[in-house]
C-alpha positions as CSV (number, residue, x, y, z in Angstrom):
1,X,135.6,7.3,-49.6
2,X,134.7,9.1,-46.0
3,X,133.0,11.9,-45.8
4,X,133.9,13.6,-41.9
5,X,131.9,17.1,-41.0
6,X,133.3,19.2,-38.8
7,X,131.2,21.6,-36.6
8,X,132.9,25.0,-36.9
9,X,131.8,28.0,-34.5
10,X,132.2,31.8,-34.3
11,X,134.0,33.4,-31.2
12,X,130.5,34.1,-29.6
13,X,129.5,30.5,-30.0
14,X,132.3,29.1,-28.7
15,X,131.8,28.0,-24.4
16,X,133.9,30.0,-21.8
17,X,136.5,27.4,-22.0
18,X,137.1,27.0,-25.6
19,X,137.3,31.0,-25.4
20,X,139.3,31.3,-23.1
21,X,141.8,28.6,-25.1
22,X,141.3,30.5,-28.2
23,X,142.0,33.9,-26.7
24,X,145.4,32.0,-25.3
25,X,146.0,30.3,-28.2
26,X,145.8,33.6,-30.4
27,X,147.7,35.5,-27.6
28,X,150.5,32.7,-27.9
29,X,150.6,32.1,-31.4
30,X,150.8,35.6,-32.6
31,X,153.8,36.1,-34.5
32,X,154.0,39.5,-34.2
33,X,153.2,41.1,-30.1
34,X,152.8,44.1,-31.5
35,X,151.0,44.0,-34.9
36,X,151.0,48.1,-35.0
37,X,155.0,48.0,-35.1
38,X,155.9,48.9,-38.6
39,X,153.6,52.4,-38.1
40,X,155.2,53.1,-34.6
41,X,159.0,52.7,-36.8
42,X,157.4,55.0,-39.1
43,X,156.7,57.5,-36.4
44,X,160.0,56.9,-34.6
45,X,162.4,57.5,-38.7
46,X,160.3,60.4,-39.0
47,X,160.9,62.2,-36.1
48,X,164.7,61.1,-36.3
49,X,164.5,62.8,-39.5
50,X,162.8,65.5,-38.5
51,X,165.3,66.7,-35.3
52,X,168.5,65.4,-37.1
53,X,169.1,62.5,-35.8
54,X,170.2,58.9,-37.3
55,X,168.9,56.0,-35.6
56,X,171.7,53.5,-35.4
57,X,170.1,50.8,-33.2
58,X,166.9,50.0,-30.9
59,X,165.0,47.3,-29.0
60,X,161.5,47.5,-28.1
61,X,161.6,44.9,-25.2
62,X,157.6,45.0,-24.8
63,X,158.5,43.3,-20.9
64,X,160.2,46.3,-19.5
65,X,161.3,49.7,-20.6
66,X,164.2,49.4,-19.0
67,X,165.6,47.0,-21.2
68,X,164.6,48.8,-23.8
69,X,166.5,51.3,-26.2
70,X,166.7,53.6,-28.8
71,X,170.3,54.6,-30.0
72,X,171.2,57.5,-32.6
73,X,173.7,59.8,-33.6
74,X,173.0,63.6,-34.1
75,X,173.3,64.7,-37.8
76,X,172.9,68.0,-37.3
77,X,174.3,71.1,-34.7
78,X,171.1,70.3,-32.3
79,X,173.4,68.2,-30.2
80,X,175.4,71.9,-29.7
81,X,172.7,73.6,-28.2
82,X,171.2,74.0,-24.6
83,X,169.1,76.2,-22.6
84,X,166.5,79.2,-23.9
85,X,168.7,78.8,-27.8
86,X,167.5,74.6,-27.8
87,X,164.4,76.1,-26.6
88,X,163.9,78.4,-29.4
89,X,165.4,76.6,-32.2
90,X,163.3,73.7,-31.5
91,X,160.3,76.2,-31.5
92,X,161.3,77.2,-35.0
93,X,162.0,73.3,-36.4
94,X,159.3,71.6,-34.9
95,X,156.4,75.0,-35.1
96,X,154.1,72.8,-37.5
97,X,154.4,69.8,-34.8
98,X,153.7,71.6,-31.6
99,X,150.5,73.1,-32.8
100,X,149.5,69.1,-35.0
101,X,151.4,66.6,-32.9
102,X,150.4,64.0,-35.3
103,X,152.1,65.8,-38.5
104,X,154.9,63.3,-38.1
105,X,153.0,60.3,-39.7
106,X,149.0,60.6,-38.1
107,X,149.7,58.0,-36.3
108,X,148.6,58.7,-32.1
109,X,152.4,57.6,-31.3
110,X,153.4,60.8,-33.1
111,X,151.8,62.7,-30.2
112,X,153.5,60.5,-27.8
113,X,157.4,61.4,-28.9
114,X,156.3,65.1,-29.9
115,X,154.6,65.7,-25.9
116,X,158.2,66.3,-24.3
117,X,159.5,68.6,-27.0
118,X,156.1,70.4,-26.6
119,X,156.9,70.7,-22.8
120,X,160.0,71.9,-22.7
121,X,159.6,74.5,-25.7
122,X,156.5,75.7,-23.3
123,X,158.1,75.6,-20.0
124,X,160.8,77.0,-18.4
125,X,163.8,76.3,-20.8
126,X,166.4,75.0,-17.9
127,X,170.1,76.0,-19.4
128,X,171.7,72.6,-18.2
129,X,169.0,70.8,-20.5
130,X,170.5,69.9,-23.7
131,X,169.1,68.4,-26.9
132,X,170.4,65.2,-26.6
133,X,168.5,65.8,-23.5
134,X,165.3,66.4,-24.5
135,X,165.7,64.1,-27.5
136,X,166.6,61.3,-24.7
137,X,163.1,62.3,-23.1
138,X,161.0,62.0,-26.7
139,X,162.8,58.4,-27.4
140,X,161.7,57.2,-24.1
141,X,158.2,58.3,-24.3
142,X,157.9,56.6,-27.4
143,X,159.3,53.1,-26.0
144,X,156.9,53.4,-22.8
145,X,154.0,54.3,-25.5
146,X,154.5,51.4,-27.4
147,X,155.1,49.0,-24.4
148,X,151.6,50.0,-23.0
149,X,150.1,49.8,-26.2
150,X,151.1,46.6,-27.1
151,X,150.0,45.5,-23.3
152,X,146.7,47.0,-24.4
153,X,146.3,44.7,-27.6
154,X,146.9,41.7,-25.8
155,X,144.5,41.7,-23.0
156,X,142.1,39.2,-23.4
157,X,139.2,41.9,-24.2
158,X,141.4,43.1,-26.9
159,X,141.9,39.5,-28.6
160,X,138.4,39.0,-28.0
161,X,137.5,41.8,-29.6
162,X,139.9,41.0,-32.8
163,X,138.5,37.3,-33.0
164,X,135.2,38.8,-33.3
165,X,135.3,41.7,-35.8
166,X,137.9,39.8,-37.8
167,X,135.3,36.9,-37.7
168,X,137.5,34.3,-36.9
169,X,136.2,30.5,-36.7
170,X,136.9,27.6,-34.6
171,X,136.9,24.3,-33.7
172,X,134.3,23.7,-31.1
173,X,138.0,23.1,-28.5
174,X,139.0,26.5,-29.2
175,X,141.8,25.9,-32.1
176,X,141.1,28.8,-34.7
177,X,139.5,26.8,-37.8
178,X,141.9,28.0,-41.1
């Protein structure tokens, strides 16, 4: 029989180059970018469920909004509406959510899709500005919100961060010790 001991180190311990390998290795081997997703979908079905809409497709492309999309249908006579009537009736549905924008779910991305609603039901209600409008406006501040917060979790302070408090371990190389 052989008996082999192994050396294993915490985050801190580790030299700047096996760090630096770990924080790539963990930034490369994540299997999920964006570990917060299945709370951001819960903000994004609530609100669709809240302003009548079904969502029928999307694609969070964390690289670039612009490839990125939300589609839905309207389920309810929002889409009919424009101007100071959007304005108001969007005042009356969503009067709990402009006063707590995290009602949705408490999550912060609740804020994030609420924000544009909040603006235009506190602004100047333009009467070429339709729902699907405005709705168009919330969906997109979602997808940049979770784009820059996924770019926020995978800086290397942020994975340093989680390899700490999550008390990882690790070969002395860098290679995360399971």
């Amino acid at each position: 029989m052989k008996t082999i001991t192994t050396n294993i180190y915490t985050f801190n311990e580790l030299n700047k180059e096996a760090q630096s390998k770990a924080i790539e290795n963990w930034r490369n081997n994540e299997e999920d970018y964006y570990p917060l997703w299945s709370d951001a979908e819960k903000t994004m079905k609530a609100f669709a469920r809240e302003v009548g809409i079904d969502i029928v497709d999307y694609s969070i492309d964390y690289d670039s909004t612009s490839r990125s999309y939300i589609k839905y249908d309207f389920c309810s006579d929002l889409e009919l509406l424009n101007g100071k009537i959007l304005a108001k009736e969007l005042r009356v549905l969503m009067s709990d959510y402009i006063t707590d924008p995290f009602k949705l779910t408490g999550y912060f991305l609740d804020q994030e899709i609420m924000r544009p609603i909040q603006d235009y039901c506190t602004g100047i209600a333009d009467i070429n500005t339709h729902a699907s409008d405005v709705i168009d406006m919330c969906l997109d501040a979602f997808i940049k919100a979770v784009i820059d917060d996924a770019e926020s979790l995978n800086t290397d302070e942020a994975i340093k961060e989680t390899l700490e408090v999550n008390e990882y371990e690790f070969y002395e190389n860098g290679n995360i010790y399971y």
